[in-house]
N, C-alpha and C positions, 0 to 999 in steps of 0.2 A: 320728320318721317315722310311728309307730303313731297320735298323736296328729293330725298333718295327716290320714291315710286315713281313719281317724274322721270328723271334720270334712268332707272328702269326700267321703264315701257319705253322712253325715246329709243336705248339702245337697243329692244328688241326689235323695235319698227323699223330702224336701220338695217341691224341683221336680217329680217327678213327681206325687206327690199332691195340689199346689199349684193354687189358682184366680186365675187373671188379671183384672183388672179396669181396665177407660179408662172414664173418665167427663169429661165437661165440664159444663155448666149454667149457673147464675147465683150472684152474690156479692155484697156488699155490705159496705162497712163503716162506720163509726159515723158519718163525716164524709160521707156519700150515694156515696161515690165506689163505682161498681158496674161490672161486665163480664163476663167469661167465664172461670171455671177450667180447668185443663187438668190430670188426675193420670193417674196407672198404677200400681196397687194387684197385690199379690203377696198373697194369704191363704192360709193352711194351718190344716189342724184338729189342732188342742192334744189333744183329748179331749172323747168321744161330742158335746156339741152345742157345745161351747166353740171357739174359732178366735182367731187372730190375724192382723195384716193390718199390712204395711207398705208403705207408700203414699209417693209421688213428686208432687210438683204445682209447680204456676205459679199465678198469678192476676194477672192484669194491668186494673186497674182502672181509672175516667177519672170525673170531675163537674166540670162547668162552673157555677160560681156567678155566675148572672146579674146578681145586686144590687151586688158588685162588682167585676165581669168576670175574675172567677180561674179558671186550670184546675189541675185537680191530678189528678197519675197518681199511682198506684201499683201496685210490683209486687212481689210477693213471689216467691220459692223459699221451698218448703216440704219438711218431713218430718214423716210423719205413724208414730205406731207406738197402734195399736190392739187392743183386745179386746172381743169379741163373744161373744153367747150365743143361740142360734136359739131362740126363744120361742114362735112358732109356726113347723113346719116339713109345709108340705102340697105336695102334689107339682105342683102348680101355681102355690105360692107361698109365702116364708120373710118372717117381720119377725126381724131382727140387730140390736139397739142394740149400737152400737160408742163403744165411752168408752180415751179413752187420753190421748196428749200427744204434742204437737207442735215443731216449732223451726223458725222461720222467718227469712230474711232479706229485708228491704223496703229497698226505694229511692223515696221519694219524689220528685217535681219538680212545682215549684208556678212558673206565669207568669201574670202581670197584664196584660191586654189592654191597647190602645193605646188612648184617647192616655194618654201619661205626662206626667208634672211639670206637669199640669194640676189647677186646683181645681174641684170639692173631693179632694182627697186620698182617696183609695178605701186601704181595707188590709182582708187577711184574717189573722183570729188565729188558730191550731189548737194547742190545749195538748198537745205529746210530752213522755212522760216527765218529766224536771223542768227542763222548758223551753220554750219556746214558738216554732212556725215560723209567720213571720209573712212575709207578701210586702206591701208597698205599692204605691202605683202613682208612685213616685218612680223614674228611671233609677237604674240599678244596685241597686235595691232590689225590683225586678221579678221574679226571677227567682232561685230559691232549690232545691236539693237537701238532700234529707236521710234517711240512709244508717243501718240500725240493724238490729241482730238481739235475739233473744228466745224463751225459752218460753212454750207455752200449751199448754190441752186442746182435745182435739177429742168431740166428741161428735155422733152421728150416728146414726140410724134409717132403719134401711137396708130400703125392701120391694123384692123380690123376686119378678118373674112370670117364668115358665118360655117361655122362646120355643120350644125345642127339648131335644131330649136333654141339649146340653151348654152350649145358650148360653142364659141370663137376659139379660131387663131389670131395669135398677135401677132406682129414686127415690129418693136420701136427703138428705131434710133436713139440714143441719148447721147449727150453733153451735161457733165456736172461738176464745173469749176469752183473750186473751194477759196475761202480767205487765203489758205496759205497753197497758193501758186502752185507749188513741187508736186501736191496731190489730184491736180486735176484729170479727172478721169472722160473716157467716151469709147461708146462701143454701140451693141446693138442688144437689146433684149428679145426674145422669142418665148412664146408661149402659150400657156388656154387662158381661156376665162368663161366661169362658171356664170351664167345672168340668172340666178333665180326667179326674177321676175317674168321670164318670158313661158 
């Protein structure tokens, strides 16, 4: 019992000292497929400029390869777990490099425009992990899913201007290359953040 009330108070004392963060932006991965992220970040301060930040996201991606009329989405859920160090901290504005690691799960879906079982033969190759998703433009070879999860890091350089007492804007750059190469992602996050403490 003594141990859950612990646990208890610790996480409202986080909460309350805790900063909120939504962000969306742009993304990109290795294969051109690009769109718009979606996260909700939670940070608290570890000690004096030190912080940690766990972070919620989506990313739903899309590229249409015109040379041989392929679409391919993808979308991931994410989780991010970060740590940051305020390097510059001025009252109208912070730089945070945030370096951690992440785990994500993607779904691809790849479809080859019409017409089908016509020549010449259209195919697109994309090397996953150790194996290759490949669509042609043959019936039943059109259309393909492909479903995987993974770790990676995230690393992120996060500036910070002061809108108000308690709300920032953000900008941060990101790079988050995963174990399996195909998935690496990078764009730019934009957003607020909530500092309850101030």
């Amino acid at each position: 019992m003594k141990k859950l009330l612990l646990f208890i108070s610790l996480f409202v004392s986080l909460a309350v000292n805790a900063q909120w963060e939504l962000s969306t932006g742009y993304a990109a991965n290795k294969y051109e497929c690009d769109g718009m992220p979606i996260h909700i970040a939670y940070e608290f301060q570890m000690k004096n400029r030190w912080y940690s930040k766990s972070q919620l996201g989506f990313k739903s991606l899309y590229h249409f390869n015109d040379f041989t009329g392929a679409t391919l989405r993808v979308r991931s859920w994410e989780y991010h777990q970060t740590f940051s160090y305020e390097i510059i901290r001025h009252p109208k504005y912070m730089l945070k490099p945030n370096v951690g690691f992440n785990y994500r799960f993607y779904k691809w879906k790849g479809r080859m425009k019409e017409p089908l079982n016509a020549y010449p033969v259209r195919a697109w190759v994309i090397g996953v992990r150790n194996d290759y998703y490949v669509l042609t433009s043959i019936r039943g070879e059109d259309y393909r899913e492909y479903s995987v999860s993974n770790a990676g890091f995230s690393f992120q350089l996060q500036n910070r201007f002061r809108l108000s007492s308690k709300l920032w804007l953000h900008i941060t750059p990101f790079i988050e290359p995963d174990y399996d190469a195909s998935q690496n992602t990078g764009g730019c996050y934009v957003g607020i953040i909530w500092d309850k403490k101030q």
